[in-house]
N, C-alpha and C positions, 0 to 999 in steps of 0.2 A: 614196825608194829608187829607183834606178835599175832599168828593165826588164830581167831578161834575154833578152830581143831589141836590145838595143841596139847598133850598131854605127858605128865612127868611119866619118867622108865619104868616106874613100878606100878603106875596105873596102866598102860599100853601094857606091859608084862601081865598083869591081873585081866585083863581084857583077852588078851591074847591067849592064854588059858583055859578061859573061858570058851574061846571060840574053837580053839582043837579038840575041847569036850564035848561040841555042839553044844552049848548051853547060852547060845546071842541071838537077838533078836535080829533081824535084817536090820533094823533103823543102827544097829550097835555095829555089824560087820560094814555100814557104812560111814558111821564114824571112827571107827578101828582103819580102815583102808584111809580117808582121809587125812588124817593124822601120823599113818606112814608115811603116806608123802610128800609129809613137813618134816620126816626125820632126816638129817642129814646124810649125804651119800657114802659116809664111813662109820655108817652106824649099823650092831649087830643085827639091827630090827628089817633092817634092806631085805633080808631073807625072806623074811613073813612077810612083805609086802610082794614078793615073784610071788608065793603059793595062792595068798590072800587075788592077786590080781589075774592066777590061773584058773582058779575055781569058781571065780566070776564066769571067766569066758566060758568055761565048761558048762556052768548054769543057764546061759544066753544061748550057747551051740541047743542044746538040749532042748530048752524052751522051742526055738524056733524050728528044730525038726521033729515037735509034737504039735507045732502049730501050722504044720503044710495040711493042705488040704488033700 
C-alpha cells in the first residue's frame, strides 16, 4: 500500500524549493519531511531529508532554551 505522504520527484522537488526560499508553511515543512521518508535510501532527495531533519532539531534546541525559566 502506498503512503499517503507520498509525492512524485517533481512535486517533493517544487516543494523543496520552495522551502530553501522560505516560502512553506510549517503544515508543508511537515509534509515535505514526511514524504522524505518514504523516499527510498538511494535516492538524491536523502540529502534534504539530513538538512530538513537538522533544522528541526535546531528549532526545538532554540525553542526550548527560550523556554527556561
Amino acid at each position: 500500500m502506498e503512503s499517503p505522504n507520498r509525492m512524485d520527484y517533481q512535486q517533493l522537488e517544487k516543494l523543496l524549493n520552495r522551502y530553501y526560499e522560505g516560502d512553506t508553511t510549517p503544515e508543508e515543512e511537515i509534509l515535505l519531511y514526511l514524504a522524505l521518508l518514504d523516499e527510498p535510501q538511494d535516492s538524491p532527495l536523502k540529502k534534504d531529508l539530513f538538512v530538513i531533519e537538522s533544522m528541526m532539531h535546531v528549532a526545538s534546541s532554540m525553542q526550548k532554551s527560550t523556554n527556561k525559566p
